[in-house]
Every structure is written in C-alpha cells, then in structure tokens.
N, C-alpha and C positions, 0 to 999 in steps of 0.2 A: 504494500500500500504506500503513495505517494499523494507528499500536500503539497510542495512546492516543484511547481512542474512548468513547464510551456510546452505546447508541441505545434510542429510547422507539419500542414500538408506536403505529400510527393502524390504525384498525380502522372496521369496514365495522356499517352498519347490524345484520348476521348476527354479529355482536364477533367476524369474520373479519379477516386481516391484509391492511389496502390497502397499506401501508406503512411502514418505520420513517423516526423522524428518527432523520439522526447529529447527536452532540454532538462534536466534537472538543476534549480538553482543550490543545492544543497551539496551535489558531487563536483569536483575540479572540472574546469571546462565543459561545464553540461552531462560531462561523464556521472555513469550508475553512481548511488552516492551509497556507500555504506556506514553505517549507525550503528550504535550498539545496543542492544536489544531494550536497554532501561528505557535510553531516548526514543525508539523506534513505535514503545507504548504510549510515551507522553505526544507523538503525532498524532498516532491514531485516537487517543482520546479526547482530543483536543481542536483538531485542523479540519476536518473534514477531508482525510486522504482518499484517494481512488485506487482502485487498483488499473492495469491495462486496458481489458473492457471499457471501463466507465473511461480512461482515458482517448483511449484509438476508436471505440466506438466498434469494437471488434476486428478492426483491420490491423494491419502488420503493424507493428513498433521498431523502428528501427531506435536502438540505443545503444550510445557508446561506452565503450569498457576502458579503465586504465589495465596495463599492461600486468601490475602487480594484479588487479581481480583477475584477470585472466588466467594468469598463473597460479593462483592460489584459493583463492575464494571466488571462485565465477558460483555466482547461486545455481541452486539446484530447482528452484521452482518456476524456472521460466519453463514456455511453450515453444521446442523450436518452429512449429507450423506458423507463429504468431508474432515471433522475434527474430529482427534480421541483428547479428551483432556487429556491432562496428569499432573498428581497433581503433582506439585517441592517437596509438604511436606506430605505422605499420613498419617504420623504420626500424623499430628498437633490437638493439642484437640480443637482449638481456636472455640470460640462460633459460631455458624454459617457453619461450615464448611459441615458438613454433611448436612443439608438443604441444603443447593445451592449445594451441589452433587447432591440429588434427584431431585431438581427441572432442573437442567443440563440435566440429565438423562432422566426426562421426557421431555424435550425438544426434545429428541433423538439424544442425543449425546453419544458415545459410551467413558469408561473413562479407563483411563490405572494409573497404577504406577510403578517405578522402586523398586524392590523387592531382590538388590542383597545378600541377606540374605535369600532369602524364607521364610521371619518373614511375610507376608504379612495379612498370615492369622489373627491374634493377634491383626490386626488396626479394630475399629468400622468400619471404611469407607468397609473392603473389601467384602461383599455381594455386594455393588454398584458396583464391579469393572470390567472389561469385559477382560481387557488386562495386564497382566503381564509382566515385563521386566527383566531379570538377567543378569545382568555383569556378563561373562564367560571369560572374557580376562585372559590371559594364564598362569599368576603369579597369580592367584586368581583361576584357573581353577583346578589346577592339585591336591589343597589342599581341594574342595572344591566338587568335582567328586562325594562323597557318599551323602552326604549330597543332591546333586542337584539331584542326582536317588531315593533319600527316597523322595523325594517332590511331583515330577511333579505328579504323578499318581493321587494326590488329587487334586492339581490344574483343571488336566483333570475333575477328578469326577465330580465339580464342577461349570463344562464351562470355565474355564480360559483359553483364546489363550495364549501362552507365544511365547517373541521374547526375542533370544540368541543376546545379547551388544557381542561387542567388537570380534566377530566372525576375525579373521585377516589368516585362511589360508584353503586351501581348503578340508585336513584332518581334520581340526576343525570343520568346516560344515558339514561334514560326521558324525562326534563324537555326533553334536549339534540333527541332522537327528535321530540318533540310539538313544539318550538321550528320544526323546518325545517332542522336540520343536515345535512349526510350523512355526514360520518365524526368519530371520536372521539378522544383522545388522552389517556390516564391509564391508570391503575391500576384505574379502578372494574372491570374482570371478575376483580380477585382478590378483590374484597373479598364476602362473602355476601350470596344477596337476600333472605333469610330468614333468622332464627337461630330456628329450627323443633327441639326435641328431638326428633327420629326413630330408629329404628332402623335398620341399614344393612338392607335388602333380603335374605330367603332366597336370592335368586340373585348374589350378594356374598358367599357365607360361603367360598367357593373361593378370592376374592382377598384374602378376611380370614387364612384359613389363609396362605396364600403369605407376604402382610407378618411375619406372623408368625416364619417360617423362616428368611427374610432375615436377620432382627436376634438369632439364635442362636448361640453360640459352639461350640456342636456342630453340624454339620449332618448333617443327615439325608437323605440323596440319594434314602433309596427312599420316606419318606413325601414328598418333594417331586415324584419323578415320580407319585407316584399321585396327587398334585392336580391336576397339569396331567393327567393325562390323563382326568382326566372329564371335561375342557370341550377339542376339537380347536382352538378359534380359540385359546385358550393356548398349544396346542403348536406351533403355525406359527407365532404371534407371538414364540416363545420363541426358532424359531430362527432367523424370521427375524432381530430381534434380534442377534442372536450371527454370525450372518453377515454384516451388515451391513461396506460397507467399511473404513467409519470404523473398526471395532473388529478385525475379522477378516479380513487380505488373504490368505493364505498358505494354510487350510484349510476343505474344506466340513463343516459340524460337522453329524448327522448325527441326535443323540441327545442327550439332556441329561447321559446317565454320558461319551460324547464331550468334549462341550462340560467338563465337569469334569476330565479327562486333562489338555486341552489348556490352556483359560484358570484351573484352579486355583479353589479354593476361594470364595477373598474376592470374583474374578471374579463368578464365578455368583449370588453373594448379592446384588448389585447389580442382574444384568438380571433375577433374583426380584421385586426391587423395584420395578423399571422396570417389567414386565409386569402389577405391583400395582398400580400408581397410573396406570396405562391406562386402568383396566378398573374402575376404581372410582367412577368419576363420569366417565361415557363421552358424556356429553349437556353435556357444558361445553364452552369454547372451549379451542379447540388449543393457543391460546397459552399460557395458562395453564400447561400443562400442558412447552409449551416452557420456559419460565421456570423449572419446579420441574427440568425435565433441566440446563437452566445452570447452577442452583445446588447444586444434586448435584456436579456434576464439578467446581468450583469449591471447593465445601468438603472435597471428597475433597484436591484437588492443596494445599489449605492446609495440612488435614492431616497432609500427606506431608513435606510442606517444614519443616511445625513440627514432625515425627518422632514424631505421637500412631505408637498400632498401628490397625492396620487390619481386623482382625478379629475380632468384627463390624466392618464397614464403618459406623462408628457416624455420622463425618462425611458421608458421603455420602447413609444416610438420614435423616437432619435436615435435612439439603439438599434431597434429593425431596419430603418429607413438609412443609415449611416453611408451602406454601401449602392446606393442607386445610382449612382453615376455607371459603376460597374455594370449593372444590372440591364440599364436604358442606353447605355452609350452614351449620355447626353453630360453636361457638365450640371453639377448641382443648381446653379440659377437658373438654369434652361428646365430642370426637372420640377421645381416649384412654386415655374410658372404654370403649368400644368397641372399639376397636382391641388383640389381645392382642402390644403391641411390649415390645422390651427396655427393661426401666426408663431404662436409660441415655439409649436416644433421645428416652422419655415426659417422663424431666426437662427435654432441651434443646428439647424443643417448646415445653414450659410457662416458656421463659426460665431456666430453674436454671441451666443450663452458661455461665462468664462467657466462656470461649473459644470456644465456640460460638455465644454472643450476642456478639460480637466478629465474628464470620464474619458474621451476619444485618444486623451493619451495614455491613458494609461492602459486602456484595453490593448492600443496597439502596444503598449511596452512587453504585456502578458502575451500578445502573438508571434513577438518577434525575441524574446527571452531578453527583453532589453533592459537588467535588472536595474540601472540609473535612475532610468524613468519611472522604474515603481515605486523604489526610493523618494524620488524627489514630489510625485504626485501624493504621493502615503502622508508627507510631510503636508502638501496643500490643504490638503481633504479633512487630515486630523483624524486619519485610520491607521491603525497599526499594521503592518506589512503584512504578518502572516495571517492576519484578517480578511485581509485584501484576498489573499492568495484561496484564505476558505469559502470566502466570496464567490468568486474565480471557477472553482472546481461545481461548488453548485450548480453554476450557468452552464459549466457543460452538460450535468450529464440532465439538466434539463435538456439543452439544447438538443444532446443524442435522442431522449426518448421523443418531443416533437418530428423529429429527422426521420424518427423511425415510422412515422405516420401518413410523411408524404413523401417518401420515396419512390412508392410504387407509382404513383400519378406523375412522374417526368418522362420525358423522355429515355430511353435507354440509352444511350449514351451519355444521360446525366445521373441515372438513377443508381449507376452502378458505385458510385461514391460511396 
C-alpha cells in the first residue's frame, strides 16, 4: 500500500492506456520506496494509501527499482503480469546485479530501462531487457533527431518495445509515430490538435443545455429531466452513473426526481456535469477524460477542506471543465464563449480565481510528480502535505470507479484505456 505516489500515463499507438508509471515521493528518485514495517503501519493508518489496482486502475505499473532492492530485497508480493520493473541504474557493474535480473526475469517479470542516449546496447544487462525508454523532450529532441532514426531499427531487430519520455504535444506524437516508437509518455493528448474556431455540433446543444444546469444556483429538476430524456443513452448513463459503486452502495436509484430524494441537490449537479463532459467530445481518448474526473473530485474535496460553499458545485466544475481546450480543440476563451456556464466557473477557466489557480497547480504538481509545487501550494492553501496527498489518492480511485462506468460507451479505440 502507497500514500504518496504520482503516476504518469504511457499510452498505446490508439492514445489508449498501456500503462502508468509510479512516481513514489517517499523512494530516491521516484524509485520503490522501502519502510520499515513500524512506519509502513502508521501510512496505512493514517494516509489513505492504495494499493496498485486503486493506483493503475488495473493496468501495468511500470516502477522503478534501486539497484540495492534488486539485489536484495526486490519484494515478493508484486504481480509480474501487472509490473513492468525498471532498473534506476542499468549501468551499475555492482556485484549481483545481473543475477537478480535473470532471476526477476525468470520470475516473469518483464524489465525496462531509461536509455536516453541509445547507449543501451553497450550495458551487460541489455539482452535481459524487454522495454526501452528515451527522453525525446523537445530541447533534447531536435538535437538528437538523427541519432534516435540511426537506432531504433536495431532496437526493433532485437524485440525492444520502446516508449517516447516527455512526449508534450500532439505533433510530437505524430513525429514519435513516424520515428518507430510504440508507446508514448506525456501530456501531448490534453493538449489541442487544432485550434480550429468551430461551432459545437446541433447534436451537442442537449449536452450544452445540461452544462449549463449544472453551474445554476437554482435548479431546475423538470427542465433537466426533459433534456435527458430526449436523448435514452443520457438517461442510462445518468443512472448508471449514480448507481455506480463507488458513489451508491445502499440504493437502486431509479429516476432522476429518485436520485435527487436520495443524493440531494449539489449531488446531482455534479453527475449533470459528469454526463456533460462525456458526451461532449466522445471521439477523444478516455484518459483525458479520466484526468478531468480526478480533478473534479480533487478540487471538490479542496474545497470542502478550505470551507468554500458548495453550491453551485463551482470547484468541482472547474475541475471537470479544466481540460476543454484539449477536448474541443478550441482555446479556453473560444470554448466559453460557447458554453452558457456560471460566470463564476467562466472566470476560473480563464485563470481569474487565484484559489482556484492554486488548485490547477497543484493538481498538475501531483500529475507530473513535481514535489516543489506541492510544497509550495500546501504552504498557500494552509494544508498539510501529506493531507494533500490523502486528498489526492481519494480523487483517484473515485475517479477509477466513475471511469469504470463509461468506458464501454466510447469509442474503441478510446475505451480500451
């Protein structure tokens, strides 16, 4: 079990999820962090830790080893189906180290290294190796272009998968594509592939209305059933939704005037929301769209903890809405001009709100393991770090179990995340 974690998607040709890395803030350089069993109680009693599941969401983990656990303490209770491992030092000559490779190996665990040189070949360890990594980030990219087209071919020769680091735009992905890569690691599918002026689509104006309802301090229950019921895949989505475990163990909700009885007001404004940004840009990758459910529930619980009110649910749609630019291609001012949202949330789109731009940094400090910035935001906010971090882990495995509900409704080559 882990409480202080970050993980970064690696994503598939389809900018499907092959895998997250973990970052561990607790181990040297992101590396596994080992504890000693006193301390490892006072986590778990205390932090709200996860385990991998709730972490990767069921998908592979790639996570890194120092040299010493390798050798001596590599834990016994991982999954090699589930953990790719990856060596901190593939250079290290240290006695032992290739043993406890093969025998890793025979265990059936699949072993990677970071290779941002393509020296990889030149280490003893690299016959053992399955998975290659190369920092392609963009000030290392452009100098680095011939060198990384003289490589890969051998790498292929050889069985090597490689995954493109620091992948940050959707051209670069394209680049990384044409190059010979097979999987990816960045942020480039939040970022737009176009910034195209469009209108949203006549078959959008139902989940325009809905956004809309959401971000209202009065609500209106009978003009919001009558928008989902023009379209049926809204009203199954809605309950499935609200039935989901994660949210609703106790009752079958049945009706959307039900669902209002039961989970109350501010409730329903949210999976408004949630069922909005579904269905809004239904042709983009899943994850994306996980990401914008993580930071929902994360700026909601910030929220809470800093005693804003809640209704409108104003944190939580800023949270969901955060990545539309991504989503619509369009740049944020272009996106809400569009969209008819509460001013309140249109401000902290466009950065107005400074405590709400407080939350946008810090989530992205937690997506990108940028432990500074938790630091320094923890200090802003008057939250204690590893607070934050318990925070943090909630939003996900909410996040996972919404995820787990609208998966099957994407396209397949998004759903497969």
């Amino acid at each position: 079990m882990f409480a202080f974690i970050a993980r970064q998607p690696i994503l598939d040709k389809e900018k499907s999820v092959f895998a997250y890395e973990l970052l561990f803030r607790d181990g040297k350089g992101g590396a596994y962090p080992e504890h000693q069993e006193e301390k490892s109680k006072f986590i778990a009693d205390n932090f709200h830790p996860l385990g991998l599941d709730d972490i990767s969401g069921e998908k592979t983990s790639f996570i890194t080893f120092s040299t010493d656990t390798l050798v001596s303490r590599f834990p016994t209770n991982l999954n090699p189906d589930s953990v790719v491992v990856e060596l901190a030092n593939p250079a290290d000559t240290s006695n032992g180290l290739f043993e406890a490779c093969q025998h890793i190996k025979q265990m059936g665990f699949k072993l990677a290294i970071d290779d941002p040189m393509m020296i990889g070949a030149e280490h003893d360890i690299f016959p053992l190796i399955d998975i290659v990594k190369v920092d392609v980030s963009k000030a290392r990219f452009d100098n680095r272009l011939e060198n990384i087209e003289k490589h890969i071919p051998r790498y292929h020769d050889e069985n090597k998968k490689l995954v493109a680091e620091q992948v940050d735009s959707q051209d670069h992905f394209t680049t990384c594509i044409d190059l010979g890569f097979d999987f990816f690691q960045g942020y480039f599918f939040c970022q737009p592939e176009a910034r195209i002026l469009r209108q949203l689509p006549a078959s959008k104006m139902n989940i325009v209305d809905l956004m809309a309802e959401s971000g209202k301090v009065n609500f209106d229950i009978d003009r919001t059933t009558q928008i989902i019921e023009r379209d049926a895949t809204l009203s199954f989505l809605l309950l499935k939704f609200i039935n989901n475990p994660t949210i609703n163990k106790r009752y079958k909700i049945t009706s959307l005037k039900h669902a209002l009885n039961y989970m109350g007001e501010v409730e329903i404004k949210k999976f408004i929301a949630l069922l909005s940004l579904t269905h809004i840009a239904d042709d983009k990758p899943l994850e994306i769209i996980h990401m914008s459910l993580v930071r929902a529930k994360f700026f909601d619980l910030l929220a809470e903890r800093r005693g804003f009110k809640n209704n409108p649910p104003i944190a939580f749609l800023v949270g969901l809405f955060s990545l539309l630019e991504g989503l619509l291609d369009q740049s944020m001012s272009d996106i809400v001009k569009q969209l008819p949202l509460a001013d309140d949330v249109n401000n902290a789109l466009l950065g107005k709100n400074t405590e709400l731009n407080n939350y946008s940094a810090l989530v992205r400090g937690f997506e990108s393991a940028i432990w500074m910035n938790v630091i320094k935001q923890a200090k802003l906010l008057d939250i204690d770090q590893k607070q934050l971090h318990m925070l943090y882990n909630q939003a996900i495995v909410w996040g996972n179990g919404i995820r787990s509900a609208i998966s099957t409704h994407f396209p397949t080559a998004s759903a497969q995340g």
